[in-house]
N, C-alpha and C positions, 0 to 999 in steps of 0.2 A: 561382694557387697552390692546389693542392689543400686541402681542410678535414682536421683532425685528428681524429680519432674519439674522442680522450682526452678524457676529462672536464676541468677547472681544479682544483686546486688551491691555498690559499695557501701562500705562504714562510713558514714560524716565523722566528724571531727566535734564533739560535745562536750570537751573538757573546757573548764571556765564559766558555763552557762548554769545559769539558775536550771534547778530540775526539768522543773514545769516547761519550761522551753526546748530544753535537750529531748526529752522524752517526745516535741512534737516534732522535731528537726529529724529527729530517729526513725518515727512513724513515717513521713512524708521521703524517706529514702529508703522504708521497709525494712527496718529492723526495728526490734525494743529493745528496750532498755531492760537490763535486772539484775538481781542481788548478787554479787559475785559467786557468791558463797551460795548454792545447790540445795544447801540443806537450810539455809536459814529462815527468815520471813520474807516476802513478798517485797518488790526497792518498795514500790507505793504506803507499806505500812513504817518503809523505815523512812521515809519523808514527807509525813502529812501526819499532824499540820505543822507548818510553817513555811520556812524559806532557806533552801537547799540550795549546793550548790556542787555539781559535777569535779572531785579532783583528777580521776583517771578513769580510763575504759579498758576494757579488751574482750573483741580483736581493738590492735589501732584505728586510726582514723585510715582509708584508704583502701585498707584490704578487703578482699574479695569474699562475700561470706551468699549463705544460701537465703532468697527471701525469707522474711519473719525469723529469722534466727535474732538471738539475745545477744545482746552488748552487756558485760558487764559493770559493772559502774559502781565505784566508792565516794558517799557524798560527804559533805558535813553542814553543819546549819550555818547561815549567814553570821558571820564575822567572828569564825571559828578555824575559818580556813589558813594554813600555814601561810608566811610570807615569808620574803628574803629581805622587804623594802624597806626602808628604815623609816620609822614613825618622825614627820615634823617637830622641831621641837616648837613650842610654844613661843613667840613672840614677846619680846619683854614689853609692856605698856610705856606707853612715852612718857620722855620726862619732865617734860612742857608740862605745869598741872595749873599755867594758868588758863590754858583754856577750860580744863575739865573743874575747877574753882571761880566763879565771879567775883567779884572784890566788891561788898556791899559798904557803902559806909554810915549806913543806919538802918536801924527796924524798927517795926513795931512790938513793944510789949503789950498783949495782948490777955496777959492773966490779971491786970488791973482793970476797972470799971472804967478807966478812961483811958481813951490812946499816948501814948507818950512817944514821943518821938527820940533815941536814947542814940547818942554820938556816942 
C-alpha cells in the first residue's frame, strides 16, 4: 500500500455541539464532518435548514486520523435529542391569592347614564 503524503492530524471532540459549530471546530483541526453512512446524502443536506445537534462521531475525539479525512457524525434537530435528566416539575402557584386579588370595596357601574357609586 502506498504511503500518504498528508500530514496526521487529531479528532476534536464535537459531540454536544450545534452542527454549524462542530463542522467549524473540525475544519480549523482538518478534518470534516460526514454522513456516517457512505451511501446516503451529503451531512449538509441532512442538516439544513435548521438547528442540529452533533450525538456521536467516529473516529473518537483524539485519535489520530490523515488530514481532511471525514468524521462521521449522527445528528438530530434541536430538542429532539435523547436525555437521561429528568424534566422540572412545574411549581405549584402560591397560595397567598391575596396578593394576586385586591379587595375593592366599590365600583363604578358604568352601563347606566349616570355614575353610581354601588357598596
Amino acid at each position: 500500500m502506498a504511503e500518504r503524503s498528508a500530514d496526521r492530524v487529531t479528532v476534536p471532540d464535537v459531540v454536544g455541539l450545534p452542527f454549524h459549530v462542530g463542522r467549524d471546530v473540525a475544519s480549523d483541526a482538518g478534518v470534516v464532518l460526514a454522513n456516517p453512512d457512505p451511501d446516503g446524502p451529503p451531512i449538509a443536506a441532512l442538516t439544513w435548514p435548521g438547528l442540529f445537534y452533533i450525538t456521536s462521531q467516529s473516529p473518537a475525539a483524539g485519535s489520530s486520523v490523515y488530514r481532511w479525512e471525514s468524521v462521521g457524525v449522527e445528528t438530530v434537530p434541536y430538542g429532539e435529542a435523547a436525555s437521561n435528566a429528568e424534566r422540572a416539575a412545574p411549581k405549584s402557584p402560591l397560595t397567598d391569592t391575596g396578593h394576586a386579588a385586591p379587595h375593592r370595596e366599590s365600583f363604578l357601574d358604568v352601563a347606566d347614564e349616570g355614575t353610581q357609586s354601588i357598596s
